[in-house]
DODOFI-605204 format. One record per residue (C-alpha): residue in three letters; y, z, x. Coordinates in steps of 0.5 Angstrom, whole numbers, padded with zeros to 4 digits, always signed. Layout:
alaYZX...
This chain:
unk-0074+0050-0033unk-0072+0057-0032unk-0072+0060-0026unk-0070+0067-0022unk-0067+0067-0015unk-0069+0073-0012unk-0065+0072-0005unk-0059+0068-0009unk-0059+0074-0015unk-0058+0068-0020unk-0062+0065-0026unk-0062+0057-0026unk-0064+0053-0031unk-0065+0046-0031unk-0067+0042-0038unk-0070+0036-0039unk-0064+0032-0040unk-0058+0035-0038unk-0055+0038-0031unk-0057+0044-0029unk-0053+0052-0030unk-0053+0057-0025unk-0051+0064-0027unk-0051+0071-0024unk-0052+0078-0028unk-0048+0084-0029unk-0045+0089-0033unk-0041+0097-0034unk-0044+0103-0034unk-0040+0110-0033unk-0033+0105-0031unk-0037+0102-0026unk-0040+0095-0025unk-0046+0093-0024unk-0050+0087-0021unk-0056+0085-0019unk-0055+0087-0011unk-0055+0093-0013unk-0062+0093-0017unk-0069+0094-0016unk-0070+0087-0019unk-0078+0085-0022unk-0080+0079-0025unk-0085+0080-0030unk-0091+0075-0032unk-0089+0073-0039unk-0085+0066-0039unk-0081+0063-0038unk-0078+0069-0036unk-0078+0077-0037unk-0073+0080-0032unk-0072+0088-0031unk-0066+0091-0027unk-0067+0098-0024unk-0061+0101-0023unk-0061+0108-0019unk-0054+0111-0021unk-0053+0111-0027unk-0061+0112-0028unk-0060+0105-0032unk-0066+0100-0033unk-0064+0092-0037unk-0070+0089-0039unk-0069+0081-0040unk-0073+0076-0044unk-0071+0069-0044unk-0074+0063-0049unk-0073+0056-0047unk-0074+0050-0051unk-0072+0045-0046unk-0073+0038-0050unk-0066+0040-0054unk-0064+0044-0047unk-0064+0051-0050unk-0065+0058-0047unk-0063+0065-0050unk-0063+0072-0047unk-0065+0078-0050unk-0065+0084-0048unk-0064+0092-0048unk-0061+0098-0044unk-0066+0104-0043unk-0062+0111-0041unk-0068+0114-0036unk-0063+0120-0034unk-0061+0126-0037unk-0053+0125-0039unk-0050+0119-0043unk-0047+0113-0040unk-0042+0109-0042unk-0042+0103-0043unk-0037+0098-0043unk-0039+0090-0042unk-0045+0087-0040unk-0044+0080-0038unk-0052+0075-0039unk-0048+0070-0036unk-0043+0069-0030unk-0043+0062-0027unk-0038+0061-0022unk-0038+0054-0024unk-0040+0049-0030unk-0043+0042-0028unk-0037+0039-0032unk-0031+0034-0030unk-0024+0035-0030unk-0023+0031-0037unk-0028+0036-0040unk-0024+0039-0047unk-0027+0045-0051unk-0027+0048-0058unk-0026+0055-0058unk-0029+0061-0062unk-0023+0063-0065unk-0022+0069-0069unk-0018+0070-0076unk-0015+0064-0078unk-0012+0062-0072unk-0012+0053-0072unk-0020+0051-0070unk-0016+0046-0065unk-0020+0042-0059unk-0017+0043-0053unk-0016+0040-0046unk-0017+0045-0040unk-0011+0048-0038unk-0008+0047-0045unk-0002+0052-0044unk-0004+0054-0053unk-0011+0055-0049unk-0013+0062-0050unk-0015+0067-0045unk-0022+0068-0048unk-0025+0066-0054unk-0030+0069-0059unk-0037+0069-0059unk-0038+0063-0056unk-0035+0056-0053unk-0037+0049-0054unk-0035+0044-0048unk-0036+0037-0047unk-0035+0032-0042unk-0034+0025-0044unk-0036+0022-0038unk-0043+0025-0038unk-0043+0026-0044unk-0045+0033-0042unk-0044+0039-0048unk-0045+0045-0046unk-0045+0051-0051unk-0044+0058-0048unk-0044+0064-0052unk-0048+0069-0057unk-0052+0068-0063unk-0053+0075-0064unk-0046+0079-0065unk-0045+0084-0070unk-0045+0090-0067unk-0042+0088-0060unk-0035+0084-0059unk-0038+0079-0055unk-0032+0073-0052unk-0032+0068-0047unk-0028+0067-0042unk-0027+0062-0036unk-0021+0059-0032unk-0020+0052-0032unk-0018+0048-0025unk-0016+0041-0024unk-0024+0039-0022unk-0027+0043-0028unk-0029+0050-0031unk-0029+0056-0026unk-0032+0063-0027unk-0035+0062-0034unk-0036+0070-0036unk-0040+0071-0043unk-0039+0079-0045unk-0041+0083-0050unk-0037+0090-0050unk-0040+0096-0052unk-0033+0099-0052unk-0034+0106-0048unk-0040+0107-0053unk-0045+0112-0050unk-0052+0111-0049unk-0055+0118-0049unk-0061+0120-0046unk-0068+0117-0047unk-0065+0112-0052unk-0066+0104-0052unk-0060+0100-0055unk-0060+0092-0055unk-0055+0087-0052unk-0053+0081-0056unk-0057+0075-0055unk-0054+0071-0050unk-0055+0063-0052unk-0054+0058-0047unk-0055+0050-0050unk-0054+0045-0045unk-0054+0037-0047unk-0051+0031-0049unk-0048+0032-0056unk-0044+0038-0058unk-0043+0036-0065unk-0052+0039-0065unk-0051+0044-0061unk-0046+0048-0067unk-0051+0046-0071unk-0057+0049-0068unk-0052+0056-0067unk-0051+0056-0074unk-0058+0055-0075unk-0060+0060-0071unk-0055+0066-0074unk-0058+0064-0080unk-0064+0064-0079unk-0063+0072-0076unk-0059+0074-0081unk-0061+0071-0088unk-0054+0070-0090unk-0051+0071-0098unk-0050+0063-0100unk-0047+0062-0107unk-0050+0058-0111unk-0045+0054-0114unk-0038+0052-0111unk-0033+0057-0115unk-0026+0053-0118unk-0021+0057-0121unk-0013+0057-0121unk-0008+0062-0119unk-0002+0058-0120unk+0005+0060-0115unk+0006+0053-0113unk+0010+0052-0119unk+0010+0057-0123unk+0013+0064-0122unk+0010+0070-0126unk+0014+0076-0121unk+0022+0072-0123unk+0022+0068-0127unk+0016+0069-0134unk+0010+0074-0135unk+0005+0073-0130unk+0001+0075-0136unk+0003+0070-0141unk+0003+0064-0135unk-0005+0066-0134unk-0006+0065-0141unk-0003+0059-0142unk-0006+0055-0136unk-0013+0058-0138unk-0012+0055-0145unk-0009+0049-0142unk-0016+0048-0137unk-0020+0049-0144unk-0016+0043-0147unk-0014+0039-0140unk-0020+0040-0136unk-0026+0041-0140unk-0033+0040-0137unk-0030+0041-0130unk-0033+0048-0128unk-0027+0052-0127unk-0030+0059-0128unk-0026+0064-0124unk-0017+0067-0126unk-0015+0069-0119unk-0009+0075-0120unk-0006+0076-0113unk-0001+0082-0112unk+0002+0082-0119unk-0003+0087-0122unk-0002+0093-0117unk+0004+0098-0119unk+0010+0096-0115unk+0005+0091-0111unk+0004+0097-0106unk-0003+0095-0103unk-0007+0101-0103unk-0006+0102-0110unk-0013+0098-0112unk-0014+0102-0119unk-0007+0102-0122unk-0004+0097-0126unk+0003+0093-0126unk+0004+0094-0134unk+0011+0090-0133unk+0007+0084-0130unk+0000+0085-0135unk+0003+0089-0141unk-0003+0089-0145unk-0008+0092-0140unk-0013+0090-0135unk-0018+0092-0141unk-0015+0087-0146unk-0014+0081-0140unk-0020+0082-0138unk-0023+0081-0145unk-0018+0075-0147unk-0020+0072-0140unk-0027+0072-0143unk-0026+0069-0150unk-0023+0064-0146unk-0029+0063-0140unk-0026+0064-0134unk-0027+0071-0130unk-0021+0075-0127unk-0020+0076-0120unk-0017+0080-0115unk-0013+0080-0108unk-0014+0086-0103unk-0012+0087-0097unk-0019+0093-0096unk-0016+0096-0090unk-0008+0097-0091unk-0005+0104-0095unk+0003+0102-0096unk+0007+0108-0094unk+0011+0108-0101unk+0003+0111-0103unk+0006+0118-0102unk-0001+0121-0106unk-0006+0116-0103unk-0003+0118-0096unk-0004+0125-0096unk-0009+0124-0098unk-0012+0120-0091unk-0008+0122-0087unk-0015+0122-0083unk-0017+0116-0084unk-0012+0113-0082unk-0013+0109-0075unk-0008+0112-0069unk-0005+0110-0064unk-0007+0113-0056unk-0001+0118-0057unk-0004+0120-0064unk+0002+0117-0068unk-0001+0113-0074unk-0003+0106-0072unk+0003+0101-0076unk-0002+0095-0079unk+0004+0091-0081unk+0012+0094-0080unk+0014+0090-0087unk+0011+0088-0093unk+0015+0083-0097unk+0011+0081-0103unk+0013+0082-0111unk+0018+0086-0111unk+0018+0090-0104unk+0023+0083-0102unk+0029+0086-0105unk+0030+0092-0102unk+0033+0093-0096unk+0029+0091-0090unk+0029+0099-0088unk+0027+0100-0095unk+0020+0096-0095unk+0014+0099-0094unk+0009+0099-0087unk+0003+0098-0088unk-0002+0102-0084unk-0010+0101-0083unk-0016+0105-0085unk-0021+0107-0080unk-0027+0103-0082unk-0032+0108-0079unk-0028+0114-0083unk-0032+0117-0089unk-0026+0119-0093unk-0023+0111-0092unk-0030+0109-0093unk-0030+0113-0101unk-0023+0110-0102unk-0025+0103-0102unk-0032+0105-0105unk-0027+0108-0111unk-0024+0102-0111unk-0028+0096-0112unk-0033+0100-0116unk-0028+0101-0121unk-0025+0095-0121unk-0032+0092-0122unk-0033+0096-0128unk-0027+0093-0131unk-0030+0087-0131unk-0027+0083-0123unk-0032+0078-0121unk-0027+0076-0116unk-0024+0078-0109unk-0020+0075-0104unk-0020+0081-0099unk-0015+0080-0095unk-0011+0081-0087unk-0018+0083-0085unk-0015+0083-0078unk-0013+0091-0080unk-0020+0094-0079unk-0023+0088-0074unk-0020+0092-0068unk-0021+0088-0062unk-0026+0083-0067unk-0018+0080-0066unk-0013+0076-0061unk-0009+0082-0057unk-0003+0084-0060unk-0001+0090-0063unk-0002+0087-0071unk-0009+0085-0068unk-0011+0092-0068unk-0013+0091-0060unk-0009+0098-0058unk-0010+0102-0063unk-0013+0108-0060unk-0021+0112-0062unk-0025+0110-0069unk-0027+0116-0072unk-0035+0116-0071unk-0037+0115-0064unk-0044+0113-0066unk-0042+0108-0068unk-0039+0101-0064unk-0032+0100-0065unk-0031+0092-0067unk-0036+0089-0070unk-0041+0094-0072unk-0035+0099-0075unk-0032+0092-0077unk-0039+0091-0081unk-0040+0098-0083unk-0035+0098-0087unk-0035+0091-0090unk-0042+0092-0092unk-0039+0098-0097unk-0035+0094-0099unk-0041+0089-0101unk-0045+0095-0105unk-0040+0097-0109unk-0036+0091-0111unk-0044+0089-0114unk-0048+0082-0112unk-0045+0078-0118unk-0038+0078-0115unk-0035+0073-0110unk-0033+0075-0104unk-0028+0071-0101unk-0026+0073-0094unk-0019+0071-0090unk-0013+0073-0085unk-0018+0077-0080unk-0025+0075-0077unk-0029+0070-0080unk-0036+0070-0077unk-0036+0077-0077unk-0036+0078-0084unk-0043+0074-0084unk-0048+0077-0088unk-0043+0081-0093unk-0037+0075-0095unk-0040+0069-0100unk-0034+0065-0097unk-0029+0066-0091unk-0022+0062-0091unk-0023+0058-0085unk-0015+0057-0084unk-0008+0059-0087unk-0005+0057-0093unk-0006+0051-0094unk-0003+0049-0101unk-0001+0055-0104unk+0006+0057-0107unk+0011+0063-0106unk+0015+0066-0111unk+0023+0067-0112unk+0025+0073-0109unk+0029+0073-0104unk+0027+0076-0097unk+0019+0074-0100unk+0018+0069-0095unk+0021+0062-0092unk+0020+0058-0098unk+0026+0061-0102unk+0031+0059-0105unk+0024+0054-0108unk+0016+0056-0110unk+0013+0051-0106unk+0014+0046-0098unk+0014+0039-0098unk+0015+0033-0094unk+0012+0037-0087unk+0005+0037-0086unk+0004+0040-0079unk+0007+0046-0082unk+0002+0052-0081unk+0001+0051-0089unk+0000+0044-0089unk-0005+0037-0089unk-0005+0038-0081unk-0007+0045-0080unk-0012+0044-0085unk-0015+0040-0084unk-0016+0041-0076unk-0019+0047-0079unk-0024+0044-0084unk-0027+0040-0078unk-0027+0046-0072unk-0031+0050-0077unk-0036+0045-0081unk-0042+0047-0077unk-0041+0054-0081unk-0042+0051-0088unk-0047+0053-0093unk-0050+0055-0087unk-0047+0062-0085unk-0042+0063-0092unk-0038+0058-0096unk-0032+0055-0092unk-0027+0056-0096unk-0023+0050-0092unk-0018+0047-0098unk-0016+0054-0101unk-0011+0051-0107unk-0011+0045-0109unk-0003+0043-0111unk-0002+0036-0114unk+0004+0036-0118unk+0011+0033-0117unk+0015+0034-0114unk+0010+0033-0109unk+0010+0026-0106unk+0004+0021-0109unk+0001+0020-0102unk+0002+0028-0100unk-0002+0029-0107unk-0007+0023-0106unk-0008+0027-0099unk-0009+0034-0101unk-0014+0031-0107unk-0018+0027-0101unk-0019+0035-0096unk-0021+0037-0103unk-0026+0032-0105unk-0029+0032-0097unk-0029+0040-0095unk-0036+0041-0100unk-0033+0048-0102unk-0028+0051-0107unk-0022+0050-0110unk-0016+0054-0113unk-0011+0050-0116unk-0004+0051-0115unk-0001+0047-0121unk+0002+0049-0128unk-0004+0045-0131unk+0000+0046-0138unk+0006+0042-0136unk+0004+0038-0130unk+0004+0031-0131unk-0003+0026-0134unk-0002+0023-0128unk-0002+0028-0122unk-0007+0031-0127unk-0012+0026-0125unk-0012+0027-0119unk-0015+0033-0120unk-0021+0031-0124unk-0022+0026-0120unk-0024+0031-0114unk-0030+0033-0119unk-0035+0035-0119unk-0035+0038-0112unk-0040+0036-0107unk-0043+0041-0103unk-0043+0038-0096unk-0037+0037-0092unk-0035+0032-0089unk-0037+0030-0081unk-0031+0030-0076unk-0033+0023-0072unk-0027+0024-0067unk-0026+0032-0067unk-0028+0032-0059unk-0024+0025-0058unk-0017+0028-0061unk-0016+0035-0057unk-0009+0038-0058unk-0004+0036-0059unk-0008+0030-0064unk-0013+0032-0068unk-0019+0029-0072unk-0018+0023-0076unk-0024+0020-0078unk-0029+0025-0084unk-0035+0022-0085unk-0041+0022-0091unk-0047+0019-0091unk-0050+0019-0099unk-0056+0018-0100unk-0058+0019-0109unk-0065+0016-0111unk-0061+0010-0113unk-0058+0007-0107unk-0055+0009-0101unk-0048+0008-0098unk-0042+0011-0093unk-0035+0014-0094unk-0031+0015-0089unk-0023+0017-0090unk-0017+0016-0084unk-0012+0020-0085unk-0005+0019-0082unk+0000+0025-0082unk+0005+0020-0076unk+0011+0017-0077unk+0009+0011-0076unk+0002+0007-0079unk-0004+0008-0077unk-0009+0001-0074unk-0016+0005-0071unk-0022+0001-0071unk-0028+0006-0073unk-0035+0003-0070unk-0040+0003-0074unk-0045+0005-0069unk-0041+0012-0069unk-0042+0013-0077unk-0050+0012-0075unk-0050+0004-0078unk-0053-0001-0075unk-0047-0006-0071unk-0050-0013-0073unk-0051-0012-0081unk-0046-0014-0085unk-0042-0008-0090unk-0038-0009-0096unk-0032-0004-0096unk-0028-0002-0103unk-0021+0003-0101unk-0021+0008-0107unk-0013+0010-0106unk-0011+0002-0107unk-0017+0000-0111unk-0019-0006-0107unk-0025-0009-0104unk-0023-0010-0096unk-0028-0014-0096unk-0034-0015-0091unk-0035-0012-0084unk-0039-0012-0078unk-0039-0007-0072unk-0033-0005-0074unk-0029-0002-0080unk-0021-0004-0078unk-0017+0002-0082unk-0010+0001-0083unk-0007+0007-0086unk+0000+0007-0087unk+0004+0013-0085unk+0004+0019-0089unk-0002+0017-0093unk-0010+0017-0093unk-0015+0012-0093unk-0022+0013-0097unk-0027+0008-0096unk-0034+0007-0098unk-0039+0002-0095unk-0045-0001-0097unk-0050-0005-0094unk-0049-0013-0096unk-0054-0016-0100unk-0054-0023-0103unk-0055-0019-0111unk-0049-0016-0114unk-0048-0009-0111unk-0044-0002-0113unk-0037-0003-0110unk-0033+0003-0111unk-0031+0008-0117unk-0024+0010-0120unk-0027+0017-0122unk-0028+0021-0116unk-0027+0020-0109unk-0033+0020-0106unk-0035+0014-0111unk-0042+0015-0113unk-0045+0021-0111unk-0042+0026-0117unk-0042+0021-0122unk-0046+0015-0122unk-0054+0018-0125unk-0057+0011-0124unk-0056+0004-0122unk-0060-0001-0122unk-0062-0010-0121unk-0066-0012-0125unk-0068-0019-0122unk-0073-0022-0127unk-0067-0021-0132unk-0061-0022-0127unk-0058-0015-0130unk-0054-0011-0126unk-0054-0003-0130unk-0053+0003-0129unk-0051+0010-0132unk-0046+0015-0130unk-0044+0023-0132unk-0037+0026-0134unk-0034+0031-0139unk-0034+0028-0146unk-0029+0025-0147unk-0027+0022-0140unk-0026+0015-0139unk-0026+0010-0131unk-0028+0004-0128unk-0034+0002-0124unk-0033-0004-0120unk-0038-0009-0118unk-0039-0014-0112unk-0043-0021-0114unk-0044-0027-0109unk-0040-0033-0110unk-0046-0036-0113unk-0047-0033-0119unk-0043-0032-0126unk-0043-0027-0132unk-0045-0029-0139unk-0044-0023-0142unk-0036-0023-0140unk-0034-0019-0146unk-0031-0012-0145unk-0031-0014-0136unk-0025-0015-0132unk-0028-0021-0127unk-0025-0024-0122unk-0025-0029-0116unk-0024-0026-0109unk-0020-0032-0106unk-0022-0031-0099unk-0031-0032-0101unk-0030-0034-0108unk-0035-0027-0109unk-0033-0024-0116unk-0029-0017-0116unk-0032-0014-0124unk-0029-0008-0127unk-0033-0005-0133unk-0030+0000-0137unk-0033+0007-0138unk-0032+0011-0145unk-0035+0018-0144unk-0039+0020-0151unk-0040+0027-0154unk-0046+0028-0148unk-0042+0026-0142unk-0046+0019-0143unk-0043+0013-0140unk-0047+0006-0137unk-0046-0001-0136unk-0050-0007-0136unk-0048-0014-0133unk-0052-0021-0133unk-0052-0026-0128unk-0054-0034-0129unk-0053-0038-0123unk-0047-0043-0123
């Protein structure tokens, strides 16, 4: 129930199953602060409940109106500002919640909004990473209620909209929700709305990021890509700047894919910096004739002969300074700081070949205005041309350069740059979204969007994907002063480097709730597989793939890798939409992180669980995952098959009892016992059943165990059956049977040889011993 206090000037809600929350209201208007106190207050007649605040000075009304669902413990507010008087106001923040205390305990951990790719970590109140405010909302829980509690906005496209709260040793203080209007006037007789506040109180915080998700999708219909984009871009191995043709390595790895990795789906060329003259972002409709000497026309064409769509890196915001024409020519629609000297994005650019010069010599990067229509027809210029010569791809980058305050403080972050060019229009995620949504129109609705390095929720509604973290498995080239990896191409041996499994996958977990319900998220970046990559490092990365349900570029040579480490690619294919649940994501805050993603399968065949541990630690790793944490029964028996080892670890109950050596991963699947034989396991792809087996069925009146699957032509693999220690085969030919030694069950492997249609299948009989 929500209510209103009028002697306490608070709202109080109490659901049905959770602890109640008491807040206050307030807001700027004209740089001063205005609270309930200082308001004509009535409650209207519509319910739950319907507030109007009536401020004398300025001439100011905010009317409210709250929906509630108690049984799930949710209120949202939405509301509106009415200029009454004469003259503009100012608007800065206006706060729907401020509580001077959350009903949460001193072991209460918090998953903030974080802005950009920054990592998706889980933090203990007090954490000294913990930042001073997040973005849109924040989600806490305190294990010992279990309380969640979820304080934020599911509306924020046009206000920046942050969460702040100062953390004791008892609990959460001085929660503050705000959506900031940034000085934006309100002019006279005018009506604006407020983002709406959201407010979900209960027991569970991994349904309360859901219900947000599904909430802003519900109000903004976002774009959802069809299929899950696999392409190449190379660089872990491979140097097209120093050392070959970019050209002829592109070539050659996409007739290598047509040879080595038919049937996959690999659709799209990723071509990063090496097509701009000088590699000089701003220099979009150029072209390096020294890296692609036959022309974006011709590479455009020998790309299509072969089945693959060229795509492109952008950074849609930035002008480098060694543009002289291009920065003539927007010299006004460039952003700027107070002083009205130019606005310095970034202070050097070391990318291609900008990493030999001298340090003083390297282009600085400046910012468009994303309200400025000169910045806005240059970036329409360019996409628009782009795609008419055929680009179906983008990765826009550094986004940070036009989100202004949308990032964390800080000169780079674009928090202390001085007025946008058209006042009417929000600075922050408005004229973020303005100018994104150009971008969207002009590079067409057939091309992918894949967003990074700058707000990620904000680019809701116009990105197809937004890269959920940093760089995860991605090369450098071989110049010198180009990046910390030189004298080499690629790091190994260093998981928690900001590049690396840990960060990725902290990242992967912290933003699961977004996927396939906001955009694609782009949570595994660049597959990178190949020696001399450690197995297990190569193993591990294969595994994030196969489980984070989005895209993929590969990193590697795949004319020259090994077959091997080839494999271990295909064996993440094809992809599965979903993404892998975080059980622990809320048990393992800062400086630990999740270990333990889930999937349940259900195919029309069977159903069976998934389960990976990961253990990036120096030592091994013993961790009991309960069943009943993975929504299994804790009194039934399991039978568990390890993809990596290809082992049956036999049968379990309550309890599966992961040992992981150090640096390496675990991928389990489980399935109910029954006293028949059962599908165990697969050697072909990770998630061992849900992509590749079509049909799987036991014939009890034959005693027949048969099934089929579906690969590319020409593919070979195993599947593996469990049979009870009272049966034996009478077909034996062409199956590998063994004996479990420790309940004398059998262990049967059948070969799968893929014909011209990607048809395999399999057929077992049994007879009683």
């Amino acid at each position: 129930m929500l209510t209103y206090d009028s002697s306490e000037k608070s709202l109080r809600y109490a659901p049905a199953n959770g602890p109640a929350v008491v807040w206050r209201l307030a807001l700027e208007a004209n740089g001063r602060e205005l609270d309930a106190a200082q308001a004509e207050v009535k409650i209207g007649a519509s319910r739950p409940l319907a507030l109007t605040l009536r401020f004398a000075e300025p001439n100011l009304s905010w009317v409210l109106n709250a929906e509630t669902d108690d049984a799930s413990g949710l209120v949202s507010l939405r509301s509106t500002l009415e200029n009454h008087g004469t003259a503009p106001i100012t608007l800065g923040r206006v706060w729907p919640f401020r509580a001077e205390t959350l009903p949460l305990g001193s072991t209460t951990v918090y998953l903030p909004g974080q802005p950009g790719q920054q990592e998706r970590v889980v933090l203990r109140l007090g954490d000294a990473i913990s930042p001073a405010g997040s973005k849109i909302k924040n989600q806490y829980f305190d294990p010992t209620g279990p309380t969640a509690i979820q304080v934020g906005f599911t509306t924020y496209l046009r206000n920046d909209t942050e969460v702040h709260h100062r953390a004791t040793a008892t609990g959460v203080q001085d929660v503050a929700a705000q959506a900031d209007f940034a000085g934006w006037q309100l002019a006279p007789g005018a009506v604006t709305p407020v983002e709406t506040f959201t407010l979900q109180v209960g027991g569970d915080p991994h349904a309360q990021l859901d219900r947000w998700a599904e909430i802003v999708a519900a109000q903004v219909k976002p774009r959802l890509w069809p299929t899950t984009p696999l392409g190449w871009v190379g660089w872990s191995w491979v140097d097209g700047f120093n050392v070959e043709t970019y050209e002829e390595v592109v070539l050659r790895n996409c007739a290598a894919m047509n040879r080595r990795l038919a049937g996959f789906g690999f659709e799209y060329v990723w071509v990063s910096i090496a097509n701009l003259p000088g590699a000089q972002p701003g220099a979009w409709t150029g072209w390096n004739t020294k890296n692609f000497p036959s022309g974006p026309e011709e590479l455009v064409r020998r790309l299509r002969e072969l089945g693959f769509k060229l795509g492109l890196w952008c950074g849609p915001f930035w002008i480098s300074s060694h543009l002289k024409a291009e920065m003539k020519e927007l010299e006004d629609a460039l952003v700027r700081n107070p002083d009205g000297t130019l606005f310095v994005s970034l202070e050097r650019w070391n990318f291609g070949e900008n990493g030999r010069l001298p340090m003083n010599e390297r282009p600085v990067l400046y910012a468009l205005d994303p309200t400025h229509p000169k910045a806005l027809a240059f970036m329409a210029k360019a996409f628009t041309y782009n795609r008419e010569r055929g680009v179906r791809y983008y990765m826009i980058d550094f986004l940070y350069a036009g989100g202004g305050k949308l990032n964390r403080p800080g000169p780079q972050a674009g928090a202390n740059h001085g007025p946008f060019h058209d006042p009417g229009i929000v600075p922050g995620a408005e004229s973020f979204q303005h100018a994104l949504k150009v971008i969207r129109q002009a590079a067409g609705p057939e091309t992918y969007l894949l967003a990074s390095t700058g707000p990620t929720l904000h680019t809701v509604g116009v990105a197809d994907a937004v890269r959920t973290g940093a760089d995860f498995g991605e090369g450098r080239s071989l110049t010198p002063g180009g990046s910390s990896f030189y004298p080499a191409t690629y790091m190994v041996n260093k998981a928690s480097s900001w590049n690396g499994c840990v960060p990725a996958l902290r990242n992967q977990a912290g933003a699961r709730y977004t996927h396939r319900r906001l955009y694609l998220n782009d949570a595994g970046n660049v597959l990178t597989v190949d020696q001399p990559l450690p197995l297990s490092d190569a193993r591990t990365h294969a595994t994030m793939h196969a489980l984070c349900g989005g895209p993929s570029m590969l990193g590697d040579d795949v004319d020259r890798m090994a077959e091997a480490r080839l494999a271990l690619i295909k064996k993440t294919l094809p992809r599965a939409t979903e993404v892998a649940f975080p059980v622990d994501l809320f048990d393992s805050p800062f400086p630990d992180h999740p270990k333990i993603f889930h999937r349940r399968i259900e195919k029309p065949w069977g159903r069976f669980d998934v389960v990976a541990v990961y253990n990036f630690a120096a030592e091994e790793l013993r961790l009991p995952v309960v069943l009943t944490r993975l929504g299994l029964a804790a009194d039934t028996e399991y039978l568990v098959w390890e993809f990596w080892d290809e082992r049956c670890v036999g049968r379990i109950r309550g309890s599966l009892d992961a040992v992981v050596p150090a640096g390496t991963v675990k991928v389990y699947r489980l399935v109910r016992a029954e006293s028949r034989p059962l599908l165990l396991g697969t050697d072909m792809h990770v998630l061992m059943g849900e992509m590749e087996i079509t049909a799987c069925d036991w014939d009890p009146a034959t005693s027949t165990f048969s099934g089929r699957a579906k690969r590319p032509p020409g593919e070979q693999g195993s599947v593996f059956i469990h049979a009870p220690n009272n049966v034996r085969v009478t077909n034996p030919r062409g199956h590998w049977i063994a004996k479990d030694g420790r309940d004398q069950s059998l262990i049967i492997r059948c070969a799968l040889n893929f014909d011209a249609n990607g048809e395999a299948g399999w057929s077992v009989s049994f007879a009683a011993l």
